[in-house]
Each structure stands twice: as structure tokens, then as C-alpha cells.
C-alpha positions as CSV (number, residue, x, y, z in Angstrom):
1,X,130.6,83.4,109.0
2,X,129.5,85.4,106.1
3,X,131.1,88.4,104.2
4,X,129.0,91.0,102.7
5,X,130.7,92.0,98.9
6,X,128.9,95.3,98.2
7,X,127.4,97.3,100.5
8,X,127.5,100.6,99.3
9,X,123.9,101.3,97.5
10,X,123.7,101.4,93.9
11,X,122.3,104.3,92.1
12,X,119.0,105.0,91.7
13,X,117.6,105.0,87.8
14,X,115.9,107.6,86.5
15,X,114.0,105.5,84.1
16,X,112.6,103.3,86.7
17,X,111.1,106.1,89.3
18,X,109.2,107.4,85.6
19,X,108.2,104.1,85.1
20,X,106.7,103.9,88.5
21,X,105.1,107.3,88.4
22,X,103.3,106.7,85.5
23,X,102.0,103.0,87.0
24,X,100.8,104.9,89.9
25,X,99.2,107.7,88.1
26,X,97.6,105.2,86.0
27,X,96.1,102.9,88.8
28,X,95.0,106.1,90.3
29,X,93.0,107.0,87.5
30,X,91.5,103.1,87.4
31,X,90.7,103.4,91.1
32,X,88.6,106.8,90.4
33,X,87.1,105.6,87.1
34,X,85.7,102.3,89.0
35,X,84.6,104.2,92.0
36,X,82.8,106.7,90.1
37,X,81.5,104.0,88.1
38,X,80.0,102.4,90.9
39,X,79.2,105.4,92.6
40,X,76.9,106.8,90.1
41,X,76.2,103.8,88.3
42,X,77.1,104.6,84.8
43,X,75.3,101.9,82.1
44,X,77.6,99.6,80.3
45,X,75.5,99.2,77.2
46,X,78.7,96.8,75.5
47,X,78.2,93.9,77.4
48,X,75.7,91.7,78.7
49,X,76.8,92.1,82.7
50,X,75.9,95.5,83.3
51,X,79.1,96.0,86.0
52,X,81.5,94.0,83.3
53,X,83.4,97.1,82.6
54,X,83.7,98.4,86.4
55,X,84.8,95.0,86.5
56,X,87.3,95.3,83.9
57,X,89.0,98.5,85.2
58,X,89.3,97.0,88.7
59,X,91.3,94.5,87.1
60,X,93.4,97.3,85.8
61,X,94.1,98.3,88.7
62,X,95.6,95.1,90.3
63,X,97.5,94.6,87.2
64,X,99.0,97.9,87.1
65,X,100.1,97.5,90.9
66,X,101.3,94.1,90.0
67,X,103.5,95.2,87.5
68,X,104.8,98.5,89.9
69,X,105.7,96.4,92.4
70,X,108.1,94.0,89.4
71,X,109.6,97.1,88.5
72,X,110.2,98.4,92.3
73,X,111.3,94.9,92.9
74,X,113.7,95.1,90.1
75,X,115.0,99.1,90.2
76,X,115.1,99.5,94.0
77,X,115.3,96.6,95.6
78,X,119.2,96.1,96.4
79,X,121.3,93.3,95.2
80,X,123.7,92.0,97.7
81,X,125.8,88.8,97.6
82,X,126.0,87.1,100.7
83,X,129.0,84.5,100.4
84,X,128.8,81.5,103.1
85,X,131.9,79.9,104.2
86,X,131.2,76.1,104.0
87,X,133.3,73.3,105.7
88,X,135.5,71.2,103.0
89,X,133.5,68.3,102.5
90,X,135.4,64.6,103.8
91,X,134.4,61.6,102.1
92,X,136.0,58.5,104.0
93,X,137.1,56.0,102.1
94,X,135.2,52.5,102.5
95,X,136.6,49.2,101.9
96,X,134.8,47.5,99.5
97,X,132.6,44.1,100.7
């Protein structure tokens, strides 16, 4: 029923495995700066909430893995076109009342 077009696997970009390294490296870092900030609970002077900046780099750290997983979804992910055959359509013609 269908055909695949492509199936061979396109070529992995160099760009896109950097781009992916650094994201990781970079919620890495996040996820150690929050823990430790936690951990040894390290005053935030700038803001009234005394956790708003642990806060803040937690939040880094989902939107860092948010945007690795666009870019893995994007670079890595393949593309294949799946063509369905469909039945010709028949429209019967009506008399009109």
C-alpha cells in the first residue's frame, strides 16, 4: 500500500552535533550550579525570594533541554515521505428534484 521514497539515511551535520554539545555542556553546568546552590545554600542578596535565582537557573536548565531536543528533532531525526495510494474518488451523478 505504501512506497517508501528515501530510505538511505542522510548525513549527519557537523554543525548540529556542536550545537548539541554545547546545550548539553551548558544544562550540565545549570544542573550543578542549582544543586550546589541548594546544597550549600548560597544567599541571593538581588532579590526578595531568597531561592529566586536557584529558581532561575533551574529554568535554564529546562530551557536548554527544550531547545536540544528542537535541534535533535530537527538534525537527526530522519525525514521520510511515505506516499499512500488512495482509491480514485467516484462521484455519481444525481438527477436533480
Amino acid at each position: 500500500m505504501t512506497d517508501l521514497i528515501r530510505s538511505e539515511a542522510p548525513r549527519r551535520p557537523l554543525g548540529g552535533l556542536l550545537a548539541m554539545a554545547g546545550l548539553a555542556a551548558g544544562a550540565l553546568f545549570f544542573t550543578v550550579l542549582g544543586f550546589l546552590g541548594v546544597l550549600f545554600e548560597w544567599p541571593q542578596t538581588n532579590y526578595v525570594d531568597p531561592l529566586a535565582t536557584v529558581t532561575f537557573w533551574f529554568g535554564m536548565v529546562f530551557l536548554l533541554l527544550a531547545v536540544f531536543l528542537d535541534v535533535y528533532r530537527r538534525e537527526f531525526v530522519p525525514d521520510e515521505l511515505i506516499h499512500k495510494k488512495r482509491r480514485p474518488k467516484i462521484v455519481y451523478k444525481r438527477d436533480i428534484r
